[in-house]
N, C-alpha and C positions, 0 to 999 in steps of 0.2 A: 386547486388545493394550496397553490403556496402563499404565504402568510404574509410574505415581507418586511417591512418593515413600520413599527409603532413609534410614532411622535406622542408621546406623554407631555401634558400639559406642564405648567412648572417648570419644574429644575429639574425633573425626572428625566434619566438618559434614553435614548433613543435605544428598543431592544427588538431582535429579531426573534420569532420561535418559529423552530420544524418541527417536522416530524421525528423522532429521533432517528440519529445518523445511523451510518454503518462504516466500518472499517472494511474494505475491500482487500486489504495486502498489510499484514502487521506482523511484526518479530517480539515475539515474548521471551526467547529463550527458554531458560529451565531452571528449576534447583534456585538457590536464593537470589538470583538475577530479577526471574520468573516475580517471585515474592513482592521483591522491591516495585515493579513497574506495573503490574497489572489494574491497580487500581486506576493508574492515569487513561488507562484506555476505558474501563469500565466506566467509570464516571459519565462519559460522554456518547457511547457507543452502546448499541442495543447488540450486534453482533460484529463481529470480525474475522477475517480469510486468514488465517492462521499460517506461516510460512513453516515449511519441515524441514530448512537446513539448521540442522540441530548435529551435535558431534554424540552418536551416532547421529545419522538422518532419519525421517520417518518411513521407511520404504513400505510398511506394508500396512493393511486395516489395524493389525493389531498394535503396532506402535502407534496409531494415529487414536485409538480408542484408549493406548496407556497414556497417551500426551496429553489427552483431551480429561485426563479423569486427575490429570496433577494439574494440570489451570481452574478445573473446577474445586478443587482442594485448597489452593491458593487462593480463591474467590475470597472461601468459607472463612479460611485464615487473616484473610484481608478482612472482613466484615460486609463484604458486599451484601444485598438482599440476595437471598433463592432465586434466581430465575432473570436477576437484573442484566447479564451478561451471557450469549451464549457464543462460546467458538464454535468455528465452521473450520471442520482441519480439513489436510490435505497429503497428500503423498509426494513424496520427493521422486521425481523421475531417472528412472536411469538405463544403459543399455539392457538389462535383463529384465526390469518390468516385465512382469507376464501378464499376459492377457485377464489369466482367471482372476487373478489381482485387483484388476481394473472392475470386474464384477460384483466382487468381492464388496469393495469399496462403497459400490455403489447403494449394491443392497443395503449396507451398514445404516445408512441414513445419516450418519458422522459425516461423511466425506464428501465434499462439496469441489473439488476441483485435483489437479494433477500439476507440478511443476514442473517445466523446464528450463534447470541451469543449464545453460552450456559448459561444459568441463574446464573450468578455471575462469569462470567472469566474475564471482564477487565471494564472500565469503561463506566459508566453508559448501563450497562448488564441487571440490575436487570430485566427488563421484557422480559430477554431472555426467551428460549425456553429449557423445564423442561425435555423432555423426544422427541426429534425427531422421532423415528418411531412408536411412539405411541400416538401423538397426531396431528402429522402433516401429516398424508398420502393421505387424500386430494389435502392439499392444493400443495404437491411435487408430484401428480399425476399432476395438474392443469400445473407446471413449464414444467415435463416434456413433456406435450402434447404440451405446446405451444412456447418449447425454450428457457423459464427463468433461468439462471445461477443462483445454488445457491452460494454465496460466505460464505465459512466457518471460521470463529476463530476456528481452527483446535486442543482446548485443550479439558480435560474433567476436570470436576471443584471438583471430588469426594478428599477431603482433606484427605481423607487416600493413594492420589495417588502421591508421589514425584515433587515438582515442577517442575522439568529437566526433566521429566517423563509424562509429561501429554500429550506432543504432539504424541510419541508414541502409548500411552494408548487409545489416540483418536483413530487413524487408527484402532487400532482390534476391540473397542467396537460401534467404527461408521461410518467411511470409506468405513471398508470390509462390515458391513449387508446394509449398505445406497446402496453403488453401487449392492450390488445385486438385491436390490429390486427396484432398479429405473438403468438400464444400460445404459439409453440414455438418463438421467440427467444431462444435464451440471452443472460441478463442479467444483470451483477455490478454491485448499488449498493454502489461503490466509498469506502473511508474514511466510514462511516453515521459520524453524529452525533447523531441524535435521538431520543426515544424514539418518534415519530411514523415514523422509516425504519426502527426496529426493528418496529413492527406492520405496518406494511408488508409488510417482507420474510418476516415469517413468516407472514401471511396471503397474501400472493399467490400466483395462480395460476402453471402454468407453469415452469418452470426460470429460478429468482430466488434469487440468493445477494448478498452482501455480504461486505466486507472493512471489517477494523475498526482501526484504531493503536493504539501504545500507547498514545500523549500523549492520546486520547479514554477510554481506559479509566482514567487514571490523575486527572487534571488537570480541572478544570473551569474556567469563564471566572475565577475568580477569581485565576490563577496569571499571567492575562495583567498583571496591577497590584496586584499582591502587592509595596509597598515603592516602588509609582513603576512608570512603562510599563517593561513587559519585550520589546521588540522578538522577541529567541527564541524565545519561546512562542506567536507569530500563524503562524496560519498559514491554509489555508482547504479546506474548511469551517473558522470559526472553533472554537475549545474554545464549547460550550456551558452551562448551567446546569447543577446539579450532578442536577437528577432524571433528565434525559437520558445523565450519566456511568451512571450508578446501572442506566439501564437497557441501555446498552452491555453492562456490567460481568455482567447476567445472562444477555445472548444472549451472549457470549463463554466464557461459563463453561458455559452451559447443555448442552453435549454438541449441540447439534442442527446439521444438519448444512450446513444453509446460511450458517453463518457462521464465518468464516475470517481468518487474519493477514494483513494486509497494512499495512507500516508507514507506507508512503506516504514513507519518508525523503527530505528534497530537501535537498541541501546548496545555501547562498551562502554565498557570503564575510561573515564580518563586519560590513564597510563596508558593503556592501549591505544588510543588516538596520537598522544604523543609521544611519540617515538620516531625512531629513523625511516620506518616501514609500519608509520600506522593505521587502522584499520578502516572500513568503510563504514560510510554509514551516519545519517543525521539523526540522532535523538530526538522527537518530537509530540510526541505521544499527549504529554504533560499539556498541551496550550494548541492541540491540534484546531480542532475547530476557532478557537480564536484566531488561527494563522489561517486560515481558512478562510474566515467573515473578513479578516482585514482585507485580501486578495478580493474578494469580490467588490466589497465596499470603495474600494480603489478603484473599481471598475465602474461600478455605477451600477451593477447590478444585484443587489444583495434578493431584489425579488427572482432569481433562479438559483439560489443556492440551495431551496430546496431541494428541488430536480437532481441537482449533483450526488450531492451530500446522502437525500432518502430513500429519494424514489429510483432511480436510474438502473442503482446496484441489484436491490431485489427483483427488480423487473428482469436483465440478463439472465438472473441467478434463479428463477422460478419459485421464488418466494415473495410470503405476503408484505407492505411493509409493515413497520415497528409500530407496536400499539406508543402511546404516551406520545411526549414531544422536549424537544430540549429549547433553552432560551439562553440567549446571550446580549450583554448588555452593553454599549457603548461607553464603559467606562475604564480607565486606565490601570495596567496590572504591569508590573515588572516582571520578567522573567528570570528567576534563579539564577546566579553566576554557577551552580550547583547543585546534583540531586545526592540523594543515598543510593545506590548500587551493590547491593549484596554488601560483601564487607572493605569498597570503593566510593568512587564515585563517578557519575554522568554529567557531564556539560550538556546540556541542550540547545538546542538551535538556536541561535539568536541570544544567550544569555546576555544577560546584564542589562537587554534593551526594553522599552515599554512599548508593549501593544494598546491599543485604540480600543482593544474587546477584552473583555473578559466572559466565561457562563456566570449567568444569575445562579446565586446559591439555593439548594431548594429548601 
């Protein structure tokens, strides 16, 4: 099935076409945020894993079917086609999840996965989940009786444990007891960073996948203070060292089939990135797939970027993939020093700089 890549006679650019993508892991927000950024995912994405840390958060079917009916409202407002975008929501995990809830979800047909923040790892956490196998075993009995992927922020939040360090840390204090005690738990470690979450995931037992970013495949901690702090380029999990990019860069490429796109994009405002204490999170939404094909094309492999990008995701997830197909074209696109954000603005990853891809217009 995968397409690879076309050499056009001429002066015609070199362009790749998949199947159309999906978004594994994406932050829309809400309210005029929502507005402003929705089109940058639809454009390119046939579905996407919808995050529920929202202020409230999404805890139960009902919030997840009211969240789901304002992205679809936004679509309409945006001008998108009927039917060109669908979210896959999700429930925000927390010590009192209940069981029936988990049911609940299921039957819904909306509800496609279960978060777990750990209680203060990234933004808006706080009513994450304090102690997973001691307060949740219900409700991750309920998932795995009835097929709910949990999806994990893969850190542990104990401040005596090394920032660079946490995602490791996770794996042995909750990966290895979690999969033992649940083995047929579906599991996405979500946004991996290391190359200790990439042997992981491809050594573990059980139905264990992951989702990867661009700005993880491309970037290493060195871009965060390249010229002086780069507020845009933190986000969390942090960018890593570059042996960790390196080994991203070959489970993403690698054809195999547990590892999948998900960009993780979280738009804030501006102002919010800088400042004393500013917020997490890379803007990417806008030029995702384009940052995507550079990464591979870098590699030398653009013919498995299908697999990542189409096919990988709906296969976990037990769905078909996406009718149509998306193309992108070998030709040079600057990236915005700036977007509109509600009534702000978004810096995006990588602003100012020129990508090697752009999508063909349709």
């Amino acid at each position: 099935m995968p397409r690879g890549v076309a050499q056009s006679l001429g002066r015609e650019p070199r362009t790749v076409t998949l199947v159309r993508p999906d978004d594994w892991h994406l932050h829309l927000r809400d309210g005029a945020v929502l507005q402003s950024v929705i089109l940058d995912s639809a454009r390119q994405f046939g579905r996407a894993i919808i995050m529920p840390n929202l202020k409230p958060p999404v805890l139960t079917t009902a919030d997840a079917q009211a969240y789901r009916d304002r992205i679809l409202a936004a679509l309409r407002q945006a001008g998108a086609p009927a039917g060109s975008f669908e979210p896959l929501m999700t429930l925000y995990l927390t010590d009192r999840t209940a069981p029936d809830e988990i049911r609940r979800a299921k039957d819904s047909g909306l509800v496609h996965g279960v978060k777990l923040y750990p209680a203060g790892a990234t933004t808006h956490s706080d009513a994450g989940v304090t102690d997973l196998l001691r307060h949740c075993r219900a409700t991750l009995d309920a998932m795995q009786d009835c097929g709910m992927p949990l999806l994990v922020h893969g850190e542990v939040t104990d401040p005596e444990v090394d920032l660079f360090d946490r995602e490791a840390v996770f794996i042995d204090r909750v990966m290895l007891p979690l999969r033992q005690a649940y083995p047929a738990l579906k599991v996405v470690f979500e946004h991996l960073t290391t190359a200790e979450g990439v042997a992981y995931v491809r050594e573990a037992p059980g139905p264990v996948a992951a989702t990867i970013t661009a700005h993880h495949l491309l970037y290493n901690r060195n871009a965060l203070f390249k010229g002086g702090l780069r507020p845009h380029w933190y986000c969390l999990p942090v960018l890593k060292r570059e042996r960790h990019r390196l080994a991203l860069l070959d489970a993403a490429t690698s054809g195999e089939a547990r590892f999948f796109l998900g960009t993780d994009s979280a738009p804030h405002a501006k102002g919010a990135k800088e400042q004393d204490c500013g917020c997490a999170g890379c803007y990417t939404a806008r030029h995702a797939m384009a940052l995507y094909v550079s990464a591979f094309d870098a590699a030398g492999r653009l013919d498995r970027l299908e697999a990542f990008a189409s096919l990988n995701g709906p296969a976990f997830y037990g769905l078909p993939p996406n009718a149509g197909t998306l193309t992108l074209e070998q030709v040079p696109e600057q990236i915005p020093a700036s977007l509109p954000l509600a009534d702000a603005e978004v810096v995006p990853l990588a602003a100012g700089e020129s990508l090697a891809w752009r999508l063909r217009a349709e």
